[in-house]
N, C-alpha and C positions, 0 to 999 in steps of 0.2 A: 586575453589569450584563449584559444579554441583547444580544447583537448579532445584525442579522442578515447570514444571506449566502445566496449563490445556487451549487447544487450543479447541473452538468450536464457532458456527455461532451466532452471539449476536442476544438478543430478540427486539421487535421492538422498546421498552424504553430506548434499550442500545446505540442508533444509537446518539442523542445530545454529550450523553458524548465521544463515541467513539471519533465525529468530531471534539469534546473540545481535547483531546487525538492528533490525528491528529496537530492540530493547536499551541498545548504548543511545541512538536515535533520540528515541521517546524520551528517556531519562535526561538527555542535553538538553529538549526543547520543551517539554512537557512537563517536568518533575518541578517549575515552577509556580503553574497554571492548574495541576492534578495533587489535590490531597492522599492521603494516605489509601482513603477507598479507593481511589481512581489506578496508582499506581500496582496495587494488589490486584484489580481488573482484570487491566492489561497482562499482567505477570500472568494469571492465568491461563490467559486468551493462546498467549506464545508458547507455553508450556503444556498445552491441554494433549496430554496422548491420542483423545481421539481423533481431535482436529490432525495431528501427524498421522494419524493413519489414514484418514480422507485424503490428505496430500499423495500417500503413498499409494493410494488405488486410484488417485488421477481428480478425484472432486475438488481439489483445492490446488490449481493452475498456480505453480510461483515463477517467476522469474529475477534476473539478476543483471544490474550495469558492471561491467570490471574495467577495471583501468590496467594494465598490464599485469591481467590474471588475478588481479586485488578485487575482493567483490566489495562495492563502494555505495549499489542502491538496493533496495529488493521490491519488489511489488506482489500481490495476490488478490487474484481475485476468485469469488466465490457464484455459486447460481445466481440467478438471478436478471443479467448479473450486476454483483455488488463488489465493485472494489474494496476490498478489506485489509489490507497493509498497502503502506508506501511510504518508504524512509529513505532517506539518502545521507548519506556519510556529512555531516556539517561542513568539511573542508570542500566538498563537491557541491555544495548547495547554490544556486543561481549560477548553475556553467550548463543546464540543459538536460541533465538526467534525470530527474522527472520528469519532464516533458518525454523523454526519449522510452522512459519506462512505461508510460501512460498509453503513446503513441504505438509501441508493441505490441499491447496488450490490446488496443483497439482493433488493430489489424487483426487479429488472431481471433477475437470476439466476433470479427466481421464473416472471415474464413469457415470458422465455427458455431456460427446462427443454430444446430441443433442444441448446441452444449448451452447455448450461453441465455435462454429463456425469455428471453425480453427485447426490445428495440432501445432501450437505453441504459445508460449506466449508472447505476446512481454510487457514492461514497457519504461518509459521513465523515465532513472535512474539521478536522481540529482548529482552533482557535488562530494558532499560528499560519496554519494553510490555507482558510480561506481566499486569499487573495491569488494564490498561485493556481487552484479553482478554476476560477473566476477567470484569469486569463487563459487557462486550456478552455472553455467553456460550459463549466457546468453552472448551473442555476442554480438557486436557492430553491427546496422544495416547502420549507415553513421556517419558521423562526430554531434561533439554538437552542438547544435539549442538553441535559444534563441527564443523564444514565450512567448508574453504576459508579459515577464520582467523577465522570470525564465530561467534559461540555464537546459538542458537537454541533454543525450545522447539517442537517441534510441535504444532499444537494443529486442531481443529477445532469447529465446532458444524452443526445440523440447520438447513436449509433448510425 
């Protein structure tokens, strides 16, 4: 079944819930794979006030899939550029919204060549994501890493 949804840059009220979004996410699919260091990481990463202030003067681009006004994926990404959140709602997961969040965010990177510093994109794909990756087309840039308690591959692809 095809559903659809509506992919646009959340307003600046929507960035709490977004990082609640983010964090239900991570906890469903991560909280098995990430120790106790790992999960305190992250909790920081989504709670960091200054990072919410970067957002709020434009350096940290987020956007949002909703399915009838439900905000169901989020993505952001950072200079560079570096994609740095991508979660999708578990009930939503393999219907296209990641892809559809990735593919927005390309566009807009592409539109935005001054903001966005670089010819490709690179993420640091979790353990679970790798494969999803891999068919948008990013590549491996070196073996998995382990930082701050969370294992990661890095990876990029061409803008």
């Amino acid at each position: 079944m095809s559903r659809s949804f509506q992919v646009r840059f959340i307003s600046r009220d929507e960035y709490r819930p977004a990082m609640a979004l983010c964090w239900r996410v991570f906890c469903e699919f991560q909280s098995g794979l990430t120790g106790r260091e790992g999960m305190e990481s992250f909790s920081r990463f989504i709670n960091d006030d200054t990072l919410h202030t970067v957002f709020l003067n434009g350096g940290f681009p987020m956007i949002a899939a909703y399915d009838d006004g439900i905000m169901i994926g989020v993505a952001a990404v950072r200079s560079g550029p570096h994609l740095s959140l991508l979660f999708v709602e578990g009930c939503y997961q393999n219907m296209g919204v990641g892809r559809a969040l990735v593919d927005y965010l390309h566009q807009w990177l592409l539109e935005n060549r001054g903001w966005m510093g670089g010819a490709r994109l690179s993420v640091n794909a979790s353990v679970p994501g790798e494969g999803f990756y891999h068919r948008l087309g990013f590549r491996d840039k070196g073996p998995r890493v382990n930082k701050d308690g969370i294992d990661y591959t890095p990876m990029e692809m061409e803008l």
